[in-house]
GUDO-97273 format. One record per residue (C-alpha): residue number from 1; x, y, z. Coordinates in nm, 3 decimals. Example, Ala and Ser with C-alpha at 12.3 -4.5 7.8 and 13.67 -1.06 7.14 Angstrom:
residues 2
R    k        u        v        w
R    1    1.230   -0.450    0.780
R    2    1.367   -0.106    0.714
end
This chain:
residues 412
R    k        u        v        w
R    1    0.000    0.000    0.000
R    2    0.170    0.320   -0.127
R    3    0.194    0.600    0.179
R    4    0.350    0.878    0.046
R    5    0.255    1.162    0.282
R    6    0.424    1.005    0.583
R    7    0.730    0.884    0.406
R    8    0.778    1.180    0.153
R    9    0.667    1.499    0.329
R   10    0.957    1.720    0.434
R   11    0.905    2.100    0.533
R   12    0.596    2.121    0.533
R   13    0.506    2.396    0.765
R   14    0.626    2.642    0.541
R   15    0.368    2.863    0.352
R   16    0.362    2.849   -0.034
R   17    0.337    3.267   -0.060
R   18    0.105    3.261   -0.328
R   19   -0.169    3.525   -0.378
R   20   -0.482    3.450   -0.120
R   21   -0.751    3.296   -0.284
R   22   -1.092    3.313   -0.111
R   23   -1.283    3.042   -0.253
R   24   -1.015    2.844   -0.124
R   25   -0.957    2.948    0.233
R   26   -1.344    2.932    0.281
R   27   -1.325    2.564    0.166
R   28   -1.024    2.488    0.400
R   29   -1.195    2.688    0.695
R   30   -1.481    2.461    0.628
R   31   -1.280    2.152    0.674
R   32   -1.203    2.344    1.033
R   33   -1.528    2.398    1.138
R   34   -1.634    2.062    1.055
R   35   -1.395    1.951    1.303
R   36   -1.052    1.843    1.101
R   37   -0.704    1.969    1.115
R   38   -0.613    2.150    0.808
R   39   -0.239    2.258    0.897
R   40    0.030    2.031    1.048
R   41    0.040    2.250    1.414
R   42   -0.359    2.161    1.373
R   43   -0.306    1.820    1.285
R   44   -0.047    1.770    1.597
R   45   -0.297    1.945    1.864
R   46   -0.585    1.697    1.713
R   47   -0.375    1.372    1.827
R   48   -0.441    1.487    2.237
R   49   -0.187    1.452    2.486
R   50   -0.352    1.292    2.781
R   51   -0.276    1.295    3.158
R   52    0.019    1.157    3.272
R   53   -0.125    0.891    3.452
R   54   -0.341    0.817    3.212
R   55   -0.134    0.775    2.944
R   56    0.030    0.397    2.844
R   57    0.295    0.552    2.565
R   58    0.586    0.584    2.805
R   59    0.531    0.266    2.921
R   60    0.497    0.122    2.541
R   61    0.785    0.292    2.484
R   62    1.001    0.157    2.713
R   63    0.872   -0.197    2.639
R   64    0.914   -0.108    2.235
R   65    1.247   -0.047    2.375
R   66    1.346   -0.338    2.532
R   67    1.187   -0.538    2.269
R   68    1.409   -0.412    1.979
R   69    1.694   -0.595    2.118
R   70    1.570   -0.923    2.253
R   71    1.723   -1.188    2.040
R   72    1.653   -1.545    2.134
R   73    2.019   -1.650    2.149
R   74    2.121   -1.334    2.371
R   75    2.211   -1.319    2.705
R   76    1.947   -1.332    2.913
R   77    1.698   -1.340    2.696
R   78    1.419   -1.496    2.933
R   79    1.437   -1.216    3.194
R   80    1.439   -0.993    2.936
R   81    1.164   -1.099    2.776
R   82    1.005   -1.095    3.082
R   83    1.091   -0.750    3.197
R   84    0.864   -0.684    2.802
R   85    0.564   -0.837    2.916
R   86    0.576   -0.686    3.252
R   87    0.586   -0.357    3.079
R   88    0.294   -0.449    2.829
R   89    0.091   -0.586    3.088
R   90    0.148   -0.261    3.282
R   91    0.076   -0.002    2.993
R   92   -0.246   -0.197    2.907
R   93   -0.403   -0.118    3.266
R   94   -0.392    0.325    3.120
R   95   -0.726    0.441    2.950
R   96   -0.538    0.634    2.712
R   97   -0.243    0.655    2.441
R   98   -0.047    0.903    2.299
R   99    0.290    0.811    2.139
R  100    0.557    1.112    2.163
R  101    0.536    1.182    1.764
R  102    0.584    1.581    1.633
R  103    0.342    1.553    1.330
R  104    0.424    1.922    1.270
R  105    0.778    1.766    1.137
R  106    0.584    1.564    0.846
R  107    0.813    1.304    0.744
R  108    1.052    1.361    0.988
R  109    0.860    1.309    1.265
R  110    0.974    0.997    1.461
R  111    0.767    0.751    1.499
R  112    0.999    0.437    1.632
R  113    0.663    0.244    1.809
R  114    0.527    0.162    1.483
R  115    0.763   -0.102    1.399
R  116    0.761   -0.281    1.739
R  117    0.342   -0.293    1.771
R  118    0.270   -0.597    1.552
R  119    0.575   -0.807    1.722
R  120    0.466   -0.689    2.076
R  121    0.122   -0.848    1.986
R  122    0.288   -1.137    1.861
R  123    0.460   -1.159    2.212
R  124    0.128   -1.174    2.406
R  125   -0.041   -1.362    2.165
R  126    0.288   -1.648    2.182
R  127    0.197   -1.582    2.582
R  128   -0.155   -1.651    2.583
R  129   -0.083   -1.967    2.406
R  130    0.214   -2.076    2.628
R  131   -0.043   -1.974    2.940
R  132   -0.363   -2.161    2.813
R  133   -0.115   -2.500    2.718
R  134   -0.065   -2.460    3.082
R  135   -0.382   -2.463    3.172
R  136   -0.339   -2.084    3.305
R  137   -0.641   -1.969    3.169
R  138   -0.708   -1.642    3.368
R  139   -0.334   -1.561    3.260
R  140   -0.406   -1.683    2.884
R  141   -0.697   -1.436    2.883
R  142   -0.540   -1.138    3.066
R  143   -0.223   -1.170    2.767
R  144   -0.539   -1.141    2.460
R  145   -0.745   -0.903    2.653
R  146   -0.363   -0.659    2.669
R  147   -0.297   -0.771    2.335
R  148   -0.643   -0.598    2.246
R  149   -0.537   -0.299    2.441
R  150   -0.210   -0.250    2.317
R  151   -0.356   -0.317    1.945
R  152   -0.616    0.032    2.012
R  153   -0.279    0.194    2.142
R  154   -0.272    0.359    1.790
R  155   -0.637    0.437    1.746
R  156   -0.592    0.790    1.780
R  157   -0.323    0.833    1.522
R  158   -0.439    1.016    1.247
R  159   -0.216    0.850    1.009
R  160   -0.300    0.554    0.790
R  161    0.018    0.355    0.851
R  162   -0.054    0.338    1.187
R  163   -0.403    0.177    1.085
R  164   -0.222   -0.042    0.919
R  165    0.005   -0.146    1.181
R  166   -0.304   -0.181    1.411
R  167   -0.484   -0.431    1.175
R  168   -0.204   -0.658    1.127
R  169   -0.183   -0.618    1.494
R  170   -0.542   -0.701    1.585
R  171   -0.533   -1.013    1.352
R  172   -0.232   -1.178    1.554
R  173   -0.440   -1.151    1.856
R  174   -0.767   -1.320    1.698
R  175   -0.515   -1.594    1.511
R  176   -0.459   -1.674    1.967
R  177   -0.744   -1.644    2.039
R  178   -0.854   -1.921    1.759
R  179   -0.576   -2.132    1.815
R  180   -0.634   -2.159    2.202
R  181   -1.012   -2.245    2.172
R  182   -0.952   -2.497    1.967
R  183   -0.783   -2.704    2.249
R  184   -0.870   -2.520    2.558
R  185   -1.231   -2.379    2.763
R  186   -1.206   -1.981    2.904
R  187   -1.484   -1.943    3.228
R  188   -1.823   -1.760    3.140
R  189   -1.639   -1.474    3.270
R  190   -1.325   -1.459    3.091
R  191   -1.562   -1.548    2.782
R  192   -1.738   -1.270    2.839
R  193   -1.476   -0.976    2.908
R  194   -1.304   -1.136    2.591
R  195   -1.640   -1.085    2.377
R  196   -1.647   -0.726    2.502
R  197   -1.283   -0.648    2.468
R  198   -1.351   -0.747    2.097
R  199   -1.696   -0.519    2.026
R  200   -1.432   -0.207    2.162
R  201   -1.196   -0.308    1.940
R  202   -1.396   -0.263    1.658
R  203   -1.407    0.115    1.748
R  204   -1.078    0.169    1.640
R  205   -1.123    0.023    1.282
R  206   -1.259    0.370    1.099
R  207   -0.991    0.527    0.880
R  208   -1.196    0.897    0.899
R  209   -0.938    1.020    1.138
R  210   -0.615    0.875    0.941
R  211   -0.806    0.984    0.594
R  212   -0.862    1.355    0.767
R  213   -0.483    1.327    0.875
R  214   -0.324    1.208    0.566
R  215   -0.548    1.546    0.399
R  216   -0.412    1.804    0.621
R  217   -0.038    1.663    0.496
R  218   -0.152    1.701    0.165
R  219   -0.302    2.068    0.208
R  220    0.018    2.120    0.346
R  221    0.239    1.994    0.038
R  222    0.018    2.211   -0.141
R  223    0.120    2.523    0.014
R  224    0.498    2.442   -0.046
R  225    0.683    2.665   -0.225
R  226    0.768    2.598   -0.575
R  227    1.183    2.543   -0.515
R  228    1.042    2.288   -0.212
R  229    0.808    2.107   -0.451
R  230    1.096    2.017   -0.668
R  231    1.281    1.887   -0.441
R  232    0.946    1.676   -0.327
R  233    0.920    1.577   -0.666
R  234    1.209    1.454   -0.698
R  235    1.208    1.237   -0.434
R  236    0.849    1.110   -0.552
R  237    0.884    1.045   -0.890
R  238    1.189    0.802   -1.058
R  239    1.249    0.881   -1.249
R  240    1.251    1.244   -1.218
R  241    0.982    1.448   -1.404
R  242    1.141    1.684   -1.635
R  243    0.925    2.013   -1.614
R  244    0.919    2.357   -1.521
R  245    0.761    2.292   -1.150
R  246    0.776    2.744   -1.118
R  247    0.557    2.754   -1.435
R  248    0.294    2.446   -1.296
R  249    0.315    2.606   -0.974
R  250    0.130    2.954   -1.139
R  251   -0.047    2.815   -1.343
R  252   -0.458    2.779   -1.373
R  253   -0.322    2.385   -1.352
R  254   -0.225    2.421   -1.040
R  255   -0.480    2.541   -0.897
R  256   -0.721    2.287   -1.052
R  257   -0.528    2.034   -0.913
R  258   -0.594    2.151   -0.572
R  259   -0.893    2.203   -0.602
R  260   -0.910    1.842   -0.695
R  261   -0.729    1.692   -0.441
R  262   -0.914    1.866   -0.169
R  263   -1.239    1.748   -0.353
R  264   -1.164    1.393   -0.358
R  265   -0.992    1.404   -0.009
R  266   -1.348    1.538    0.107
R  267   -1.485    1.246   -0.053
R  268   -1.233    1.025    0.117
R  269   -1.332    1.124    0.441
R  270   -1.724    1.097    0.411
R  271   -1.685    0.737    0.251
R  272   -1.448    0.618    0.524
R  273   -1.718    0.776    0.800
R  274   -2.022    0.505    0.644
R  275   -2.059    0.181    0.785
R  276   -1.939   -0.113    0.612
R  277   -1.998   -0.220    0.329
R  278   -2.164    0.138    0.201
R  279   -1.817    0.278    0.249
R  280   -1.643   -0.010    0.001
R  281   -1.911    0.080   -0.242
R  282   -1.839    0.481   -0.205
R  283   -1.494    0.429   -0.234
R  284   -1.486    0.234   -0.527
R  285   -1.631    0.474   -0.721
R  286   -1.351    0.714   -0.571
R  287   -1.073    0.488   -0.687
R  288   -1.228    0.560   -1.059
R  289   -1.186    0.937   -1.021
R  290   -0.853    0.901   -0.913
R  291   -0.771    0.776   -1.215
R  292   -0.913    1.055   -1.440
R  293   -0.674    1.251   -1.214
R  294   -0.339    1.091   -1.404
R  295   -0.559    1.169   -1.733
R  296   -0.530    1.517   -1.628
R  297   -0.217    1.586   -1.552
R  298   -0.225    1.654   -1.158
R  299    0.111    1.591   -1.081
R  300    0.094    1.702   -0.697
R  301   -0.260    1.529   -0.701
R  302   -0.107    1.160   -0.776
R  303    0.114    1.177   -0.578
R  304   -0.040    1.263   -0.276
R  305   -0.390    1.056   -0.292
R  306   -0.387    0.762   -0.099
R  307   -0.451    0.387   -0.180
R  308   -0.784    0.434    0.024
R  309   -0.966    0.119   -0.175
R  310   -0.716   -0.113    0.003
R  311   -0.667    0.075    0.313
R  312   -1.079    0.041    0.354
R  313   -1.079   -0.371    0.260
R  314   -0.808   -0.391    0.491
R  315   -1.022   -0.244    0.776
R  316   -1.339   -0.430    0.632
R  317   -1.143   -0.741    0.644
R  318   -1.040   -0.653    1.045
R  319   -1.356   -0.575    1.115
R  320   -1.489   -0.858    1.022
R  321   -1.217   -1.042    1.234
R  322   -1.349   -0.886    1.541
R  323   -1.716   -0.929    1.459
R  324   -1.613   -1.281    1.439
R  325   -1.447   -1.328    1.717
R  326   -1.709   -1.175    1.915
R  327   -1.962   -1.415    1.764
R  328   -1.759   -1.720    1.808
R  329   -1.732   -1.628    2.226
R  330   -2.109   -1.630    2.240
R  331   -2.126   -1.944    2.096
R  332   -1.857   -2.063    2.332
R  333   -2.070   -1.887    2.590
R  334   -2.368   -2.059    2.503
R  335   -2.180   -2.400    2.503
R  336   -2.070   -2.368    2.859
R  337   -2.387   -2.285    2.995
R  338   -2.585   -2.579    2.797
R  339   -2.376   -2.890    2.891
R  340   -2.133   -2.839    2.495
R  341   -2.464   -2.863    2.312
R  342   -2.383   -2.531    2.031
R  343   -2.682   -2.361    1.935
R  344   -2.860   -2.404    1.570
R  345   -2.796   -2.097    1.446
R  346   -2.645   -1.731    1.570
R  347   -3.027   -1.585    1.655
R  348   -3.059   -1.823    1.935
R  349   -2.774   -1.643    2.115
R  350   -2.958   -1.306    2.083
R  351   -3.014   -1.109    2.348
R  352   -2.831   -1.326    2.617
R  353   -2.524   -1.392    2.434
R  354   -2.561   -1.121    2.157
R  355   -2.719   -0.839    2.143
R  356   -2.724   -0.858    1.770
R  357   -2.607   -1.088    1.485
R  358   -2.240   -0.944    1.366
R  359   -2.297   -0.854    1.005
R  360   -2.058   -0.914    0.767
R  361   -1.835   -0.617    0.655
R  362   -1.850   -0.683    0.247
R  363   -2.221   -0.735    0.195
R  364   -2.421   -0.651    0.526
R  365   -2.539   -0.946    0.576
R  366   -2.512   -1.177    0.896
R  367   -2.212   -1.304    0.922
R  368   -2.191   -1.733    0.852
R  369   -2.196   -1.997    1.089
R  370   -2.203   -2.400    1.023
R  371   -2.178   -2.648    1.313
R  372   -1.902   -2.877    1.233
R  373   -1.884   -3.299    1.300
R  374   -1.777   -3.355    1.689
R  375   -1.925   -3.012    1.815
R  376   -1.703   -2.822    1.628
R  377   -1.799   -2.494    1.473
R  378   -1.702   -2.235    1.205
R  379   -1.782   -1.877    1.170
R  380   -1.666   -1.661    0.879
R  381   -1.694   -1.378    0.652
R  382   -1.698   -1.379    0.204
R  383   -1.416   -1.145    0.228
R  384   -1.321   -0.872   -0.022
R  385   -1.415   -1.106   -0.337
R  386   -1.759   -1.070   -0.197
R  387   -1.830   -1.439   -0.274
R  388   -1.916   -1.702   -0.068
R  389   -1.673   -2.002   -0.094
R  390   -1.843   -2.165    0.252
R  391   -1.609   -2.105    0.449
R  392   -1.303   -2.205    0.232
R  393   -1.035   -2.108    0.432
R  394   -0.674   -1.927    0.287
R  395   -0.408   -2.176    0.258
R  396   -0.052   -2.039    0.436
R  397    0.132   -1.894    0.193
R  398   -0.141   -1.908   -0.069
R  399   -0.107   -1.634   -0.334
R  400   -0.447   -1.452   -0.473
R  401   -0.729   -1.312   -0.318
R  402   -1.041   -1.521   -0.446
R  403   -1.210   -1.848   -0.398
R  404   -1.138   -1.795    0.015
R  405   -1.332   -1.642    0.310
R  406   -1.241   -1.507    0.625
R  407   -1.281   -1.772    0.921
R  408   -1.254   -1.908    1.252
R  409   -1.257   -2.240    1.303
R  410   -1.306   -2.511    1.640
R  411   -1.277   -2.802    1.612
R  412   -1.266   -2.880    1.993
end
């Protein structure tokens, strides 16, 4: 998935000098009132700094730290590795997350927890399973329910990598979850704060704030000057375009182009604020404008537009992971309380295990579940092919997208 604004952005604070234009700062002070950042000091302030106490990131930090060096064959890896968890465990009992990122230094902001989220899950998901083999249950489901909390660490980020970190993230901890049900039983009550830890999850799966973020670092590309663009360009585009960026710069071009990219960036942000799967529909008619935009000549304009089709299947697709999830624990809820008899179908857990049927991310409607031979059961999702394959579930290491679904499977 291409990211440019976070990767490419340098400088960005600086104002382009050209003439004002008052159609324009009405539609930017617009995007203000409704609520968005539109500059990078505005874009900053937006990702809140919470109380000290309430805030995990030093903690994270200090794990992320600890975790960049723990090699298997070092010395001492074991208390080391324990000394991680510890820290994990500890930052998952603050309410709130803010990572210590300048996002008024565009690309050179630092932002060294991103790379250490996905293998911090993996170390709580690799402890939940060690813990439930052990028959540690309460510990097995403290390790997912942290995993969960250090996977919405990022939530507030308004920057799509991050979102993509998280989802990758979030998946490790379901793959756990899956693989310890299948040969172990969680209490009603770690059953339940397990299904609720999932349904919060799912809160932090909207990419309006990352799409709203990822706009304000494009307004502010636009407002480069011209020298600053060329150097932007450059780093962009290989090979180099070969233009007079001065004469694009003041030209009517120019301005259409920004005009465009705040247009479709507006229409980024509504279709990432509908509900699945009305926003995959919006958006695919986005991803057709975008292209007109190459047909045009934008250069600034293709650059700067994000992938947002894939971002959004990506967040469909975890989504419908922790819709899943949440379904499978009220089945597992319902088998506990009626002597490992599963129910017929997911209505009969609604209202007492449910309140609702999940629905399914890519076409709205409930999301599948079979009963399997020996009590087993399987609960899935089409997936972004938006086909039904019955629960045909992705080979490791298979290549493609089509002819599998998203699932979880028990066997026990």
């Amino acid at each position: 998935m291409a990211l440019p604004l976070m990767l490419m952005i340098e400088g960005c604070t600086k104002s382009s000098g050209s003439k004002p234009n008052l159609q324009l700062n009405a539609r930017l002070e617009a995007i203000r009132q409704a609520g968005f950042p539109v500059t990078l000091p505005e874009l900053n302030d937006w990702y809140a700094v919470p109380s000290d106490t309430e805030n995990a990131a030093p903690i994270y930090a200090d794990a992320f730290s600890a975790l960049s060096g723990l090699v298997p064959t070092s010395p001492g890896f074991l208390t080391r590795k324990a000394r991680v968890l510890e820290l994990l465990h500890q930052a998952a009992s603050r309410p709130k997350c803010r990572f210590d990122s300048d996002l008024t230094q565009g690309a050179n902001a630092l932002m060294p927890h991103l790379p250490q989220l996905k293998r911090a899950a993996q170390l709580l998901a690799d402890e939940a399973n060690a813990q439930a083999a052990n028959g540690n249950m309460d510990l097995a489901a403290r390790s997912l329910l942290d995993g969960l909390r250090l996977v919405r660490s990022v939530e507030e980020e308004p920057i799509l990598l991050s979102r993509v970190i998280q989802f990758a993230s979030a998946n490790v901890i379901e793959t756990s979850l899956e693989s310890i049900l299948n040969k172990k039983k969680f209490s009603e009550e770690q059953l339940d704060a397990l299904q609720a830890a999932f349904r919060e999850a799912e809160s932090g799966v909207s990419l309006t704030r990352p799409v709203a973020g990822e706009r304000a670092m494009g307004i502010a590309v636009f407002q480069l000057p011209p020298a600053e663009q060329v150097q932007l360009v450059a780093k962009m585009q290989k090979p180099p375009v070969v233009m007079d960026f001065e004469a694009y710069w003041k030209s009517s071009t120019y301005r259409s182009d920004y005009d465009t990219y705040l247009e479709l960036m507006d229409k980024g942000v509504t279709a990432s604020a509908l509900p699945f799967p009305q926003s995959l529909d919006q958006i695919g008619q986005w991803t057709a404008q975008v292209h007109e935009v190459k047909k045009k000549g934008y250069l600034v304009s293709e650059m700067l537009l994000p992938q947002l089709e894939s971002a959004l299947e990506r967040a469909a697709e975890c989504a419908a992971r922790l819709r899943i999830a949440q379904a499978v624990l009220a089945v597992e809820r319902y088998r506990l309380a009626h002597s490992n008899t599963l129910p017929d179908s997911l209505p009969q857990l609604v209202p007492q295990f449910l309140a609702a049927v999940p629905s399914d991310p890519f076409d709205g409607q409930p999301v599948r579940y079979e009963q399997l031979p020996s009590t087993g059961l399987l609960v899935y999702s089409i997936g972004k092919d938006r086909q039904d394959d019955r629960g045909t579930v992705r080979p490791p290491g298979a290549h493609g997208d089509t002819a599998y679904d998203i699932t979880f499977l028990v066997k026990r």
